[in-house]
N, CA, C and O atoms as CSV, one atom per row, in Angstrom:
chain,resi,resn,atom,element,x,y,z
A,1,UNK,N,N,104.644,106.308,105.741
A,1,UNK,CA,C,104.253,105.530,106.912
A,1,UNK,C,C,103.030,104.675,106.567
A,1,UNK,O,O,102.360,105.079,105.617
A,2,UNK,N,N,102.644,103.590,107.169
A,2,UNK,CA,C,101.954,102.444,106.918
A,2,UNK,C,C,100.534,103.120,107.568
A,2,UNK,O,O,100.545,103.836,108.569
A,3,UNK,N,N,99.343,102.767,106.830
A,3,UNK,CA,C,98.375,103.492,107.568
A,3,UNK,C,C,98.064,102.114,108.407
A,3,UNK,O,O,98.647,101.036,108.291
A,4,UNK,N,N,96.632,102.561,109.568
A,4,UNK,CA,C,96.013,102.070,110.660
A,4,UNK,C,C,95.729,100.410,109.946
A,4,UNK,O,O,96.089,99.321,110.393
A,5,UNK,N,N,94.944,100.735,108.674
A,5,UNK,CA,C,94.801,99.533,107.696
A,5,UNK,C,C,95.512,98.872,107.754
A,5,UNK,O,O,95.553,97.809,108.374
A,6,UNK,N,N,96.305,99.402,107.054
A,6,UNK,CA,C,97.850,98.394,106.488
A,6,UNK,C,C,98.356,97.463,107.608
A,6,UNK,O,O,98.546,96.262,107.417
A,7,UNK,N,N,98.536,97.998,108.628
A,7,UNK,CA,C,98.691,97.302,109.952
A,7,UNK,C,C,97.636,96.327,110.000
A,7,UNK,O,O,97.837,95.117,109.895
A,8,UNK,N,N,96.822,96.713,110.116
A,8,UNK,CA,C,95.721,96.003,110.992
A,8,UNK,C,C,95.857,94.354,109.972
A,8,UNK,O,O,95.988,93.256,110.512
A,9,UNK,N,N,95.795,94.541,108.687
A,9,UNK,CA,C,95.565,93.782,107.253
A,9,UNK,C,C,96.668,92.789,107.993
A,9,UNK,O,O,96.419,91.650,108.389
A,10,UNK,N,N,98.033,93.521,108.100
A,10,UNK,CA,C,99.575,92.720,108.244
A,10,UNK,C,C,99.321,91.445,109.163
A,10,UNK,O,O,99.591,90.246,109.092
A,11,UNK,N,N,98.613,92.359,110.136
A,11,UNK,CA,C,98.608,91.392,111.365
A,11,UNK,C,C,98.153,90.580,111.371
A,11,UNK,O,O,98.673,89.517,111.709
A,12,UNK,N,N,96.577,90.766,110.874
A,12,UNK,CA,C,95.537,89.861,110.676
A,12,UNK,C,C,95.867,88.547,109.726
A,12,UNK,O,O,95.548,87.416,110.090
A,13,UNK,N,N,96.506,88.797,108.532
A,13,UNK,CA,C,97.572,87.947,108.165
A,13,UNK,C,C,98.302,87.080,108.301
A,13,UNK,O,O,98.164,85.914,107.931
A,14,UNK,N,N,99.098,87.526,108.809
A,14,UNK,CA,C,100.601,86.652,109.870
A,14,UNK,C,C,99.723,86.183,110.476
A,14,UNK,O,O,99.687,84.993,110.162
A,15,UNK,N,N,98.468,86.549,111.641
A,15,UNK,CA,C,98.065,85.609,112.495
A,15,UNK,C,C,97.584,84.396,111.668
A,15,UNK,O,O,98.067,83.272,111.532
A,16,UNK,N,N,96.719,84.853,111.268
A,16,UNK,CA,C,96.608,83.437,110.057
A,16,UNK,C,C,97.511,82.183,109.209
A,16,UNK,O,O,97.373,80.961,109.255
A,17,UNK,N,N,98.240,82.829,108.622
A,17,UNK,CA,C,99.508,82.103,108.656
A,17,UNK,C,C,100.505,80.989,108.877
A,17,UNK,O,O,101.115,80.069,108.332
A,18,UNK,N,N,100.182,82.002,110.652
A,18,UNK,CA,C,100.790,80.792,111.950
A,18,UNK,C,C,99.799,79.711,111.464
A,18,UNK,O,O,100.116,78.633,110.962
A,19,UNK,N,N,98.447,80.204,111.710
A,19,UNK,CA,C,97.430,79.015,112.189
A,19,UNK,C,C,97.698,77.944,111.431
A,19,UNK,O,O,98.076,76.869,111.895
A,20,UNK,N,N,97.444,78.276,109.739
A,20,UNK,CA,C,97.266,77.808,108.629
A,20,UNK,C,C,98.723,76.792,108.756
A,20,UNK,O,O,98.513,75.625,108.425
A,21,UNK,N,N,99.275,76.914,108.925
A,21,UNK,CA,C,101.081,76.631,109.082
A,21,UNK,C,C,100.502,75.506,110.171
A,21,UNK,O,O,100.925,74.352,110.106
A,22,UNK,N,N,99.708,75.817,110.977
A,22,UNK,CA,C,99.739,75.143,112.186
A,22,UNK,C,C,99.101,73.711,112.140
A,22,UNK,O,O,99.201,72.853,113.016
A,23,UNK,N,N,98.334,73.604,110.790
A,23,UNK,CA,C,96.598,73.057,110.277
A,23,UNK,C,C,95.941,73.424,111.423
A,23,UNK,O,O,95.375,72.500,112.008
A,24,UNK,N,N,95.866,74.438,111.870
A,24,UNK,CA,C,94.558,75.202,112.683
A,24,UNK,C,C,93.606,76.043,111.574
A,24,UNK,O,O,94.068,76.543,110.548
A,25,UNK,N,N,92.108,76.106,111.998
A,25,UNK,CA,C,91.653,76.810,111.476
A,25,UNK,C,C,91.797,78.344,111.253
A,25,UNK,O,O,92.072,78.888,112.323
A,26,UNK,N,N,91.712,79.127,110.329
A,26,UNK,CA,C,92.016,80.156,109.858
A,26,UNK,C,C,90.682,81.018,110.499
A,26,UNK,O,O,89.694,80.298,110.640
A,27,UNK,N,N,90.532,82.160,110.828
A,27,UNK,CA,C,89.723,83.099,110.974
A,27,UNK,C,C,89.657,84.339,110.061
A,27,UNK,O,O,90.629,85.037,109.772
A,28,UNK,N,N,87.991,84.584,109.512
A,28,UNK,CA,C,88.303,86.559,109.808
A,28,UNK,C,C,87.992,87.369,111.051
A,28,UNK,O,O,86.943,87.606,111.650
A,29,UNK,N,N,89.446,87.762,111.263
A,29,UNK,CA,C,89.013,89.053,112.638
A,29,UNK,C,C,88.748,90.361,112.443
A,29,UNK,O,O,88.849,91.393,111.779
A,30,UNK,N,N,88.292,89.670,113.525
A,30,UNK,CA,C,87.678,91.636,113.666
A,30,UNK,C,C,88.538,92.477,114.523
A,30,UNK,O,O,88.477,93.706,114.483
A,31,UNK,N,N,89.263,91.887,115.223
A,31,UNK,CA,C,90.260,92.674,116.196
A,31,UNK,C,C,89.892,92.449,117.463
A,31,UNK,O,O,90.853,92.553,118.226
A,32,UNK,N,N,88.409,92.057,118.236
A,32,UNK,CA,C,88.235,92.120,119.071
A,32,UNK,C,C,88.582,90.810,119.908
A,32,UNK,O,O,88.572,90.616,121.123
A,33,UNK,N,N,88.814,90.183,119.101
A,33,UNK,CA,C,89.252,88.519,119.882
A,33,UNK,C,C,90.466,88.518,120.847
A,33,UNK,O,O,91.506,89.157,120.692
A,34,UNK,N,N,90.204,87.824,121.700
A,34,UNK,CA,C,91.683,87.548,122.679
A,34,UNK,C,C,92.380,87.108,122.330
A,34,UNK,O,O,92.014,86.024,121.875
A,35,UNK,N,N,93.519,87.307,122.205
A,35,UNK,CA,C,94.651,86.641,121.541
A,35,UNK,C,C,94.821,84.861,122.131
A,35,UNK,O,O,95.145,83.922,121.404
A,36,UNK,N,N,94.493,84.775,123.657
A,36,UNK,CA,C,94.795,83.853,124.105
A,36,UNK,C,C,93.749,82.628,123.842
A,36,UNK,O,O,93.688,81.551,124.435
A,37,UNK,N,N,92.843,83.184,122.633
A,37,UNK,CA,C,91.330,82.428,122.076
A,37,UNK,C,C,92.205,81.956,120.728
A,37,UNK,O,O,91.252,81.348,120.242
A,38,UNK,N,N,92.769,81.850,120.204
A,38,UNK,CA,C,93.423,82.045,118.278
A,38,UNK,C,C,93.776,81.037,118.320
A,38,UNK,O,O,93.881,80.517,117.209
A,39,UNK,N,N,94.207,80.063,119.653
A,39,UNK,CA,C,95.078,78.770,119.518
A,39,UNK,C,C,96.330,78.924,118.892
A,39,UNK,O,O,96.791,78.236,117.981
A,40,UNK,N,N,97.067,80.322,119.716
A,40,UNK,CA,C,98.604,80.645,119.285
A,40,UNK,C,C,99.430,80.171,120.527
A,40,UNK,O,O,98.901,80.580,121.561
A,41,UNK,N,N,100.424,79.527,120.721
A,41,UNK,CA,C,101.244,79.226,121.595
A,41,UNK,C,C,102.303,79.852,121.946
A,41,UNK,O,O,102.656,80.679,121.106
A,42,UNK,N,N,102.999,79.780,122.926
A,42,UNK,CA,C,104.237,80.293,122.955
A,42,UNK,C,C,104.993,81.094,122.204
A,42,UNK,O,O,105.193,82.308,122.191
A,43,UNK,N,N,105.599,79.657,121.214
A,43,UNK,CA,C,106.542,79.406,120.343
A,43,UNK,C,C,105.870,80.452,118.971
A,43,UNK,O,O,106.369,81.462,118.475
A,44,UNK,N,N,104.620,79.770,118.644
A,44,UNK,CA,C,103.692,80.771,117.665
A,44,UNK,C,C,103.614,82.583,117.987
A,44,UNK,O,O,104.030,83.368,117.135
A,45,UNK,N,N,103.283,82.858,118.740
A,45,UNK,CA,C,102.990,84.188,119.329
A,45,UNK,C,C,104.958,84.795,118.867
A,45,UNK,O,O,105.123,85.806,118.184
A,46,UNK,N,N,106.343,83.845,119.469
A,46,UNK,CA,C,107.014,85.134,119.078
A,46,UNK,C,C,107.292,84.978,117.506
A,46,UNK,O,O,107.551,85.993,116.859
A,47,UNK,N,N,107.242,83.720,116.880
A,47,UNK,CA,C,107.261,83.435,115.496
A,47,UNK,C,C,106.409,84.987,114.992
A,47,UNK,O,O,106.847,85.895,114.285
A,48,UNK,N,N,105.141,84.858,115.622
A,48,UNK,CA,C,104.672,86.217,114.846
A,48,UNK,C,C,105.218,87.521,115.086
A,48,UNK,O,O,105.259,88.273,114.113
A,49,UNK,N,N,105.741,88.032,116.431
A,49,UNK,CA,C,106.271,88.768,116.666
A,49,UNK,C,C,107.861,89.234,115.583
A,49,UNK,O,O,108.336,90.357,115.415
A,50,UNK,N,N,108.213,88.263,115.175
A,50,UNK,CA,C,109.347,87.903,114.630
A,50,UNK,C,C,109.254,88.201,113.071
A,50,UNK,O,O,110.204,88.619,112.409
A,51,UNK,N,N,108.074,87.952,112.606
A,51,UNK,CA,C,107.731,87.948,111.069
A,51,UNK,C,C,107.213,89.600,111.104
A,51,UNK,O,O,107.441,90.339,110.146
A,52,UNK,N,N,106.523,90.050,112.274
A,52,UNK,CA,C,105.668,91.418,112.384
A,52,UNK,C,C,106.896,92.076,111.879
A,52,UNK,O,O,107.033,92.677,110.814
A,53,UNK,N,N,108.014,91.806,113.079
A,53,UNK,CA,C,109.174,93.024,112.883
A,53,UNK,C,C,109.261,93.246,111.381
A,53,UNK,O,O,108.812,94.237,110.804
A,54,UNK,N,N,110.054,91.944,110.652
A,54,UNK,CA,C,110.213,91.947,109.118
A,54,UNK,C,C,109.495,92.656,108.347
A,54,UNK,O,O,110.076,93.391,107.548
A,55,UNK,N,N,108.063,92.625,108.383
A,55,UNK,CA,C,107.107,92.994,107.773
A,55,UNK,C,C,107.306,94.776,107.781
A,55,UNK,O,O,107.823,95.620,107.049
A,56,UNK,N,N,106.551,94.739,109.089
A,56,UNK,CA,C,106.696,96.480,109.008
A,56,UNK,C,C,107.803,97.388,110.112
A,56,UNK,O,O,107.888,98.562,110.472
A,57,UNK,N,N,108.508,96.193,110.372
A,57,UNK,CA,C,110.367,96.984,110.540
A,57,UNK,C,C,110.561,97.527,112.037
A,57,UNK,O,O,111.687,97.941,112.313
A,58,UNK,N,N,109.774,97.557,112.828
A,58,UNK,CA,C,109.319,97.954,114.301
A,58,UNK,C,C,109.279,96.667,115.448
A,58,UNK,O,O,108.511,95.744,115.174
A,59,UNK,N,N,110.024,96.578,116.636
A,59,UNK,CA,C,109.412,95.991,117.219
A,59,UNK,C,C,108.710,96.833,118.736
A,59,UNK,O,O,109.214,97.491,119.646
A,60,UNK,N,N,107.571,96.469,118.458
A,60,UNK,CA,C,107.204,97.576,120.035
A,60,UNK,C,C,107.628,96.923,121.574
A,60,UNK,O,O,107.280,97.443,122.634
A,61,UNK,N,N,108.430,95.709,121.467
A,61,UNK,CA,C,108.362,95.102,122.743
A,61,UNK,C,C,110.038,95.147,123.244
A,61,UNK,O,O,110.499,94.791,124.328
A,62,UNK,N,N,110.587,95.581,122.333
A,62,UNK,CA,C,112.081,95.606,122.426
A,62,UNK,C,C,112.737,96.437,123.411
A,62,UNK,O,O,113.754,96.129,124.032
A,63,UNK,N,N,111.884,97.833,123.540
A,63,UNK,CA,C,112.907,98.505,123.766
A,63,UNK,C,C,111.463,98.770,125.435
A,63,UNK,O,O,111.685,99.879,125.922
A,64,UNK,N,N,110.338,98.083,126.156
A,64,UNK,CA,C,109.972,98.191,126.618
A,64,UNK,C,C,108.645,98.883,126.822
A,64,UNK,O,O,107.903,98.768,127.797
A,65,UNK,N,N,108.501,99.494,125.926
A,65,UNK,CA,C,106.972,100.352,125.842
A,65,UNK,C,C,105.913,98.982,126.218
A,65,UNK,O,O,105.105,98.913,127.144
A,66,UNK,N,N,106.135,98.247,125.472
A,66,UNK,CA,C,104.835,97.377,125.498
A,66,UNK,C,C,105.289,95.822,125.849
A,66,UNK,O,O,106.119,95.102,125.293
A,67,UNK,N,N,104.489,95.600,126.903
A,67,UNK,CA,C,104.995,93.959,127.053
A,67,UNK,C,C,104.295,92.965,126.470
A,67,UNK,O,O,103.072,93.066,126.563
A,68,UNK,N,N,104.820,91.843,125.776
A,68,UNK,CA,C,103.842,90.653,125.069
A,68,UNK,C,C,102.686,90.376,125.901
A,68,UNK,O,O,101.580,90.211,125.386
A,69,UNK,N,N,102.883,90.312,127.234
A,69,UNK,CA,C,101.954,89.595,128.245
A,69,UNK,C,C,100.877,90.243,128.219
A,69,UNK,O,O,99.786,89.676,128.281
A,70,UNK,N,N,101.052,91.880,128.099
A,70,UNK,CA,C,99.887,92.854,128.555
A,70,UNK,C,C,98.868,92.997,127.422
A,70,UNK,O,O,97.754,93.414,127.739
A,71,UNK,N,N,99.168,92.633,125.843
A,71,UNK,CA,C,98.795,92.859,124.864
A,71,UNK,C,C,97.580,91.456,124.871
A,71,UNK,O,O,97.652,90.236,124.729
A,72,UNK,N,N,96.754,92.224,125.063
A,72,UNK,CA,C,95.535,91.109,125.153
A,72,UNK,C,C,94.456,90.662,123.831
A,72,UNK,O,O,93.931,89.583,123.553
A,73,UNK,N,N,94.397,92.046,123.160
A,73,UNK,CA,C,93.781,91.331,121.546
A,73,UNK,C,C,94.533,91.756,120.396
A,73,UNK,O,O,95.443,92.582,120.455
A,74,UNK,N,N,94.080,91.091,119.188
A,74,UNK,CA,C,94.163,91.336,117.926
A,74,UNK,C,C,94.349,92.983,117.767
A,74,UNK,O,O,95.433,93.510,117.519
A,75,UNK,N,N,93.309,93.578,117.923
A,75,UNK,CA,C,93.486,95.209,118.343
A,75,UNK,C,C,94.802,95.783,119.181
A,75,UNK,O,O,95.725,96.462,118.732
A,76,UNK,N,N,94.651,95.415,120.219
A,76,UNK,CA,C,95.991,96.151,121.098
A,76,UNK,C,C,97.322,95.660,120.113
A,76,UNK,O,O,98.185,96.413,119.661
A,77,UNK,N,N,97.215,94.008,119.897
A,77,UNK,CA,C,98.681,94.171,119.320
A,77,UNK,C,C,98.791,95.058,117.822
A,77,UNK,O,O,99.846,95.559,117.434
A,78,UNK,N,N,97.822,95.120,117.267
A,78,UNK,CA,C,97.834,96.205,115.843
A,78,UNK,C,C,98.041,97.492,116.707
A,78,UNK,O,O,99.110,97.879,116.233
A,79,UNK,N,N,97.837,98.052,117.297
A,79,UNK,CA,C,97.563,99.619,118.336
A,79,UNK,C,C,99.651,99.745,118.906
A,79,UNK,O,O,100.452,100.654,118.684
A,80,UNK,N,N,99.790,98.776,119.444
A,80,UNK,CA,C,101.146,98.334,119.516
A,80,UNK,C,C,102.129,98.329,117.991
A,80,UNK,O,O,103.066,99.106,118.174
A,81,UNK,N,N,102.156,98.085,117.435
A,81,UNK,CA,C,102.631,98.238,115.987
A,81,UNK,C,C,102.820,99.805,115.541
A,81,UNK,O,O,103.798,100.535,115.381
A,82,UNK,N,N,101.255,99.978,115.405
A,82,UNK,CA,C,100.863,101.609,114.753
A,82,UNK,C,C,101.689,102.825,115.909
A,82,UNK,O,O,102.345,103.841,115.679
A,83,UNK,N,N,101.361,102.279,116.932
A,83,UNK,CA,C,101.799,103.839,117.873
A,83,UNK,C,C,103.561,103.421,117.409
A,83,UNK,O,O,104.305,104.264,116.908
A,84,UNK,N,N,103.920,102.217,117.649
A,84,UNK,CA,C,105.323,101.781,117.739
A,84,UNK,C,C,106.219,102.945,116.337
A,84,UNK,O,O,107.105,103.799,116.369
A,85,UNK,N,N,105.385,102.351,115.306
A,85,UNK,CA,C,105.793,103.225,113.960
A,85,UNK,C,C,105.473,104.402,114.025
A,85,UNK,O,O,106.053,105.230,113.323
A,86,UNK,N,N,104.613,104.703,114.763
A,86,UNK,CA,C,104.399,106.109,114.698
A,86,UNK,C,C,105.576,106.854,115.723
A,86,UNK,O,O,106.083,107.931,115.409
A,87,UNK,N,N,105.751,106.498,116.341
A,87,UNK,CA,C,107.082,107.161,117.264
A,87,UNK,C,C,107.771,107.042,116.369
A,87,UNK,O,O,107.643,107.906,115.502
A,88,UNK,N,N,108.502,106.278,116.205
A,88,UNK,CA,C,110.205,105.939,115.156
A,88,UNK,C,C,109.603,107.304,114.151
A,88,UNK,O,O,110.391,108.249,114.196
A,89,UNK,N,N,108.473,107.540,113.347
A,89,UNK,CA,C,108.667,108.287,112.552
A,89,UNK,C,C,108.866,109.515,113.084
A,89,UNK,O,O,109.687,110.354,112.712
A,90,UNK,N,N,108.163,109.581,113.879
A,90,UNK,CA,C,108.027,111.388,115.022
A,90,UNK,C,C,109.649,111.555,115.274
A,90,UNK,O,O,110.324,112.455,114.774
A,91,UNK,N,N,109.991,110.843,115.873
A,91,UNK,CA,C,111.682,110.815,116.685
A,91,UNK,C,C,112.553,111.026,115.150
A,91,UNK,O,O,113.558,111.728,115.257
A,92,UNK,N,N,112.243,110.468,113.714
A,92,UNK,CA,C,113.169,110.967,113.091
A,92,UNK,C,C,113.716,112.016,112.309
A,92,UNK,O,O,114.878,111.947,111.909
């Protein structure tokens, strides 16, 4: 299983990514930022959602636990990921 890190690294990543992809400026986070501060859009936000799954194989919004809307930072959506993987592994 992927530790707290590994996640956190993934995410922090991909968010970047988008940006960089975007010619937006790139950040280092700390986790505490609002997501709705990153200058991610719509279209960007499920692009990442979309690359997250790939990455580490989970989606937490699929099956309802967690809604995109409610996930307010960098943190919650890594916290969203980690618990996400952490169930699938418990349940198997």
């Amino acid at each position: 299983m992927l530790t707290s890190d590994a996640i956190k690294d993934t995410v922090r990543r991909e968010i970047n990514a988008l940006l960089a992809e975007a010619d937006l400026p790139t950040r280092t986070l700390a986790g505490d930022e609002p997501l709705n501060e990153l200058s991610l859009n719509s279209l960007m936000l499920a692009r990442l959602v979309i690359q997250l799954e790939s990455e580490l194989g989970v989606d937490p919004f699929e099956d309802g636990s967690y809604v995109i809307s409610d996930i307010r930072t960098v943190d919650a959506l890594c916290d969203a990921y980690a618990n996400t993987l952490k169930a699938t592994t418990t349940a198997a």
